[in-house]
N, C-alpha and C positions, 0 to 999 in steps of 0.2 A: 677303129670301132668307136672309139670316145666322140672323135671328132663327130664322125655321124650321127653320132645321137644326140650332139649338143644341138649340130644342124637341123635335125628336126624336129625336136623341140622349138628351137629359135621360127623353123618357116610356119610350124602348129600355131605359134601365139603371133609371128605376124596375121597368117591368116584368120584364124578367128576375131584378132584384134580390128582387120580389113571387113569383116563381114557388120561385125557390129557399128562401123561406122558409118554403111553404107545405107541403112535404114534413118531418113529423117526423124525428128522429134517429133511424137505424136502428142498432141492437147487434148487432154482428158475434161469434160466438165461435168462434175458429178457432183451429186449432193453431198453437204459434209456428214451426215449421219449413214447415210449408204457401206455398210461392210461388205457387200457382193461386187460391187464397184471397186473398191478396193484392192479386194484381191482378185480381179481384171486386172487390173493396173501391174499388179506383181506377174502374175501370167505372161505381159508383156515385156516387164524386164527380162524376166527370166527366159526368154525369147529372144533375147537380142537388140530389143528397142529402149532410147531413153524416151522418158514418159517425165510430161508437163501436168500434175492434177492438177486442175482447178475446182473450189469447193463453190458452187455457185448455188446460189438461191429458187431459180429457174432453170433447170436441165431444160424447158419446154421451150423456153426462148432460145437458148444458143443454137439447140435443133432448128429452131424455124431458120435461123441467120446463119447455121452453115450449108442449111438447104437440104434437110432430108423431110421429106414428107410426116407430117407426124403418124399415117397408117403403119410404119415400119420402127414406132416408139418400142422402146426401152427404156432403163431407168440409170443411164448415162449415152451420149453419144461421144465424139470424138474427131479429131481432124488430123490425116498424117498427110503430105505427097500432094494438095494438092484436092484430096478425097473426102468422102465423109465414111465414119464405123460405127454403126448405131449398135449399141448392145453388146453383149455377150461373144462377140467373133471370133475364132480362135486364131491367132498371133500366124498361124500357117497362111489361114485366108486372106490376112494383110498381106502376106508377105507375098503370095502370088498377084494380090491388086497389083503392089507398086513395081512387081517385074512387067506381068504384061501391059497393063496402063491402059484396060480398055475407056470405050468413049462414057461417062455414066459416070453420077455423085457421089455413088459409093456403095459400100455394101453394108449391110443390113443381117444382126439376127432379132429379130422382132420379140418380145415381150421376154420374159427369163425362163430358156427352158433348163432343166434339171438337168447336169450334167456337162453342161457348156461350161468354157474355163469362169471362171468367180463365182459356179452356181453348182462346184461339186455335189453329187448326191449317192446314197444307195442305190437309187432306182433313177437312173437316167432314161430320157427320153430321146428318141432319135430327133433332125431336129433342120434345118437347113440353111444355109447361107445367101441371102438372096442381092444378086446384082441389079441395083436401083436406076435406071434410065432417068434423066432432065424431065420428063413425059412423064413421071410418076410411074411408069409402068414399070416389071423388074423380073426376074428371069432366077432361077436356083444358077448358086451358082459354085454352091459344092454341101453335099450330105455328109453329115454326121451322124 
């Protein structure tokens, strides 16, 4: 009985050891005065992911140069996989980009709503994730 339990224990912290490493380092560029950014950023630890902040001067420009439309602003964006995260996104919705790996820049929660991870509130608003096309065009691509 010992034995077994050390064993699963032991395969529990492989595997969750294997899960968090299988998520790449996401770059964060967010203002240094920004406290809703912030704790994004913890949201996504605490999710599994290491996180790169960076405190930059311009959020507007790293968005133009990792390629997400400025219509889908927010008040950080971010790069994991390959993709872009503009906003607010919840660490779920990452995490199904970088499984399925559809064709598109990335996804998108546009402006802060209430309620989305780093913008807890009393009164949340429901709220959408939207998948960003090359074409600017973009599609929901999961509700909250």
């Amino acid at each position: 009985m010992k034995k077994a339990f050390g064993l699963f224990i032991f395969l529990s912290a492989t595997t969750s050891l294997a899960l968090a490493q299988t998520y790449p380092v996401v770059e964060v560029y967010k203002s240094p005065t920004c406290g809703c950014c912030s704790k994004w950023v913890e949201h996504l630890k605490s999710n599994g992911f290491k996180v790169n902040a960076h405190d930059v001067a311009d959020v507007n420009a790293e968005r133009k140069r990792l390629g997400m439309p400025d219509s889908f602003s927010s008040c950080h964006t971010a790069s994991v996989g390959g993709y872009v995260v503009e906003g607010h996104t919840p660490a779920t919705d990452i995490q199904r980009l970088l499984k399925e790996r559809p064709k598109a820049v990335g996804i998108a929660v546009p402006a802060m709503p209430p309620g989305s991870p780093g913008m807890e509130s009393s009164r949340p608003v429901s709220y959408e994730t939207l998948l960003v096309h090359k074409d600017g065009s973009h599609k929901v691509y999961a509700r909250h």
